[in-house]
C-alpha positions in Angstrom: 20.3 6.1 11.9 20.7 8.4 8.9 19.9 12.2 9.3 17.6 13.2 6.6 18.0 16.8 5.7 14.7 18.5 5.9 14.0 18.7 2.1 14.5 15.3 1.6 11.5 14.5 4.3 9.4 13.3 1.8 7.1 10.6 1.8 3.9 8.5 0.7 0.9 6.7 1.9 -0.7 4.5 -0.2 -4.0 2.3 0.3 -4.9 -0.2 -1.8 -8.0 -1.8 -1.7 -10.4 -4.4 -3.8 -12.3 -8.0 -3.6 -10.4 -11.0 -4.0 -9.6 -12.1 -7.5 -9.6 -8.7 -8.9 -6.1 -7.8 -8.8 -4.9 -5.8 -5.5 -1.9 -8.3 -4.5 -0.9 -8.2 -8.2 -0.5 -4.4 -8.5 1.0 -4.3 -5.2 3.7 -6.9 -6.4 3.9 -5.0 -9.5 4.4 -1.7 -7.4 6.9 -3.3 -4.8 9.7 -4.7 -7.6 10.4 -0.8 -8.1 11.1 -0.2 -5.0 14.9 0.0 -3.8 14.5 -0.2 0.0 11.2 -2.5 1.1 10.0 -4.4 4.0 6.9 -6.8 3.7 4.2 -8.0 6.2 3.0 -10.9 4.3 1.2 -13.1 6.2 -0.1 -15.3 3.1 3.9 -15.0 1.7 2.4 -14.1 -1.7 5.9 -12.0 -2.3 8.3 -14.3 -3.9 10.5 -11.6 -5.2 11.3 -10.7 -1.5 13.6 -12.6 0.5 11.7 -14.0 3.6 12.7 -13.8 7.3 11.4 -15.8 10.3 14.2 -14.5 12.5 13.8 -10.6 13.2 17.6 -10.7 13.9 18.7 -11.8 10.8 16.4 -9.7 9.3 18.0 -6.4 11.1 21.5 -8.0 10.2 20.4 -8.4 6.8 19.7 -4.7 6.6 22.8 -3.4 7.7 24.4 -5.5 5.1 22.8 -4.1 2.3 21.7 -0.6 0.9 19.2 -1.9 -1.4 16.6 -4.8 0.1 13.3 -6.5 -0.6 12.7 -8.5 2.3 9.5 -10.0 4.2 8.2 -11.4 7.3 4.9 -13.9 7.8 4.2 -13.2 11.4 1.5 -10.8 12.3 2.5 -10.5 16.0 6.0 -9.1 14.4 4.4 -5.7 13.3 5.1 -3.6 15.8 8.9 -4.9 15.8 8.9 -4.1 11.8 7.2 -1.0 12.1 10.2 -0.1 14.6 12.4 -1.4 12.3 11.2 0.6 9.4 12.0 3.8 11.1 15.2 3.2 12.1 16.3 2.2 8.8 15.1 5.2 7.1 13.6 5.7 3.6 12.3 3.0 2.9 8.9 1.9 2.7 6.6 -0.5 4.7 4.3 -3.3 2.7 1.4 -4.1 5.1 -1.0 -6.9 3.5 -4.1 -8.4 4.6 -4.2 -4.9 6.6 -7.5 -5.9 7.9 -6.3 -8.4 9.9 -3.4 -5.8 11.6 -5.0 -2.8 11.3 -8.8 -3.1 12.6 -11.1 -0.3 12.9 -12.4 -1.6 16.4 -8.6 -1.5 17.8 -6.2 1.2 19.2 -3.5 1.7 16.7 -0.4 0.0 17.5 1.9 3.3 18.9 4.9 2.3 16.9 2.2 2.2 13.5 1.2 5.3 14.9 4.2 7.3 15.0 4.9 6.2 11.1 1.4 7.2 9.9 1.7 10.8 12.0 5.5 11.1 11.8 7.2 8.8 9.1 8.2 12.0 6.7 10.6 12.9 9.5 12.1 9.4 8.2 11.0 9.4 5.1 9.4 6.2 5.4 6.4 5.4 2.9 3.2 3.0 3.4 1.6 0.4 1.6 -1.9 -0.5 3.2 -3.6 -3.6 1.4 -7.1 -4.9 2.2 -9.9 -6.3 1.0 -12.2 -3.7 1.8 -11.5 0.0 2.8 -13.8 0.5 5.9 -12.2 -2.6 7.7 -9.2 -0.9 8.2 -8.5 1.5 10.9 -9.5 5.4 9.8 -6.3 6.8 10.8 -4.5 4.0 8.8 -6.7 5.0 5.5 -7.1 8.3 6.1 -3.6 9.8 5.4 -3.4 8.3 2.1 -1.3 10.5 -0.6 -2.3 7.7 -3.4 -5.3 5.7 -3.2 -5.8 2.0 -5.5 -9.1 0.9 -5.7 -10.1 -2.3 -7.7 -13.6 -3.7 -7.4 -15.5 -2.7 -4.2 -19.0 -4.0 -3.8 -20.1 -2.7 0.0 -21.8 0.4 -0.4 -19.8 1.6 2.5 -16.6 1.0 0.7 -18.2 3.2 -2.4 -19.2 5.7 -0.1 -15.8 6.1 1.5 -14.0 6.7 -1.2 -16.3 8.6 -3.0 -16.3 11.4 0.2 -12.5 11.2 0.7 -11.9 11.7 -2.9 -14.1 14.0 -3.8 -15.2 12.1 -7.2 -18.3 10.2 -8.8 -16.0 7.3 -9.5 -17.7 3.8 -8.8 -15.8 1.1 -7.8 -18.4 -1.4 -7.9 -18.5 -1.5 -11.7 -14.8 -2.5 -12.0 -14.0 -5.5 -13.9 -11.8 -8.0 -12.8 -7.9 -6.4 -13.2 -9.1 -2.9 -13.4 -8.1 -0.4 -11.3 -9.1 3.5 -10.2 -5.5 5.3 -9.2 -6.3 8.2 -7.4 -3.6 11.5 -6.6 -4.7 14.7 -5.2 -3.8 15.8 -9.0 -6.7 13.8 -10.6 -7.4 9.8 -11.1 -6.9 7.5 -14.4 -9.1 4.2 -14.9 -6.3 1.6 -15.6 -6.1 -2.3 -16.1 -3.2 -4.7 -15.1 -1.9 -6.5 -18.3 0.2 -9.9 -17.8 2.4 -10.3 -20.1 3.4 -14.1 -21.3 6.4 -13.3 -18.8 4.1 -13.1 -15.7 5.4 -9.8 -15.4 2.8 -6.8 -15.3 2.3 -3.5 -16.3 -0.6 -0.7 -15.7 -1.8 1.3 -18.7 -4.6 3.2 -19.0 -8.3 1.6 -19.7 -10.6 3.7 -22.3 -11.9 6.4 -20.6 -15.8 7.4 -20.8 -17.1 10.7 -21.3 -18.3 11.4 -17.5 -14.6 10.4 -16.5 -13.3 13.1 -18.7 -15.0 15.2 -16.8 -14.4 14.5 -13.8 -10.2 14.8 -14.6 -11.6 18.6 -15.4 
């Protein structure tokens, strides 16, 4: 395993969250094809830009082959081996979709998900948490987020979540389909996913309204 000097252990956490249909998978897909080193939990194999594995060996073999990969795996019961896998590889970051479904707030944290969440800068390896809804995933999986996504959310719980962790009067439950909050500890823009007549996508911002220009302030 690589030895990361102690500047370079630098990291981030991202959550992304929104209802079906209003475009979480696609700005996650968008977000993933710049990334040099990624490895995908994809239990709905939505990522066809990744090259899938149902064999965690040739997966691993796979990685030592190559310095840059986009690779993913179906299986759910895999995640603690990928989350293993993640670390030892070093900077690179973890895709985890349909979080909910991995990451419940009624379970103990899987210790090896643990130990990237709490210790993954050491690595420099960086998080991608996808879900439906923000409050069905475990707190300490949402909670260290350095970027938070948010399309539609229509749970008041949801709203109220991200409203406190934010600190801003932003509502998600107004969103549009394919528009997006994007959320730093530097401030947030109101964006929208445009698909181009190549299927490819890009985010740009979405007019913002007065009470949003204040709340950049």
């Amino acid at each position: 395993m690589a030895t990361l000097h102690p500047a370079d252990k630098v990291r981030s956490i991202t959550v992304a969250f929104g209802k079906t249909g209003m475009g979480k998978t696609v700005w996650t897909q968008q977000y993933v094809r710049t990334l040099k080193r990624c490895i995908i939990l994809d239990p709905l194999m939505e990522y066809r830009d990744a090259a899938p594995f149902d064999d965690a060996a040739e997966l691993i073999e796979h990685l030592e082959r190559y310095r840059v990969f986009r690779v993913s795996m179906w299986d759910v019961m895999q995640f603690p081996l990928l989350c293993k896998i993640a670390k030892a590889v070093t900077d690179c970051t973890l895709v985890i979709e349909e979080a909910q479904r991995i990451l419940p707030p009624h379970m103990e944290l899987v210790p090896e998900f643990a130990e990237l969440v709490y210790r993954g800068r050491h690595t420099r390896t960086s998080l991608v948490i996808v879900s439906q809804r923000a409050t069905t995933v475990h707190i300490a999986a949402r909670s260290q987020w350095t970027r938070l996504i948010t399309f539609a959310q229509s749970e008041s719980a949801d709203v109220k979540w991200i409203q406190d962790v934010t600190g801003l009067d932003i509502e998600p439950s107004s969103l549009p389909p394919l528009e997006y909050f994007d959320v730093t500890p530097r401030g947030y823009e109101r964006k929208k996913l445009v698909v181009s007549r190549r299927r490819e996508t890009i985010s740009e911002p979405s007019p913002s309204r007065p009470d949003e220009e204040r709340g950049r302030a």
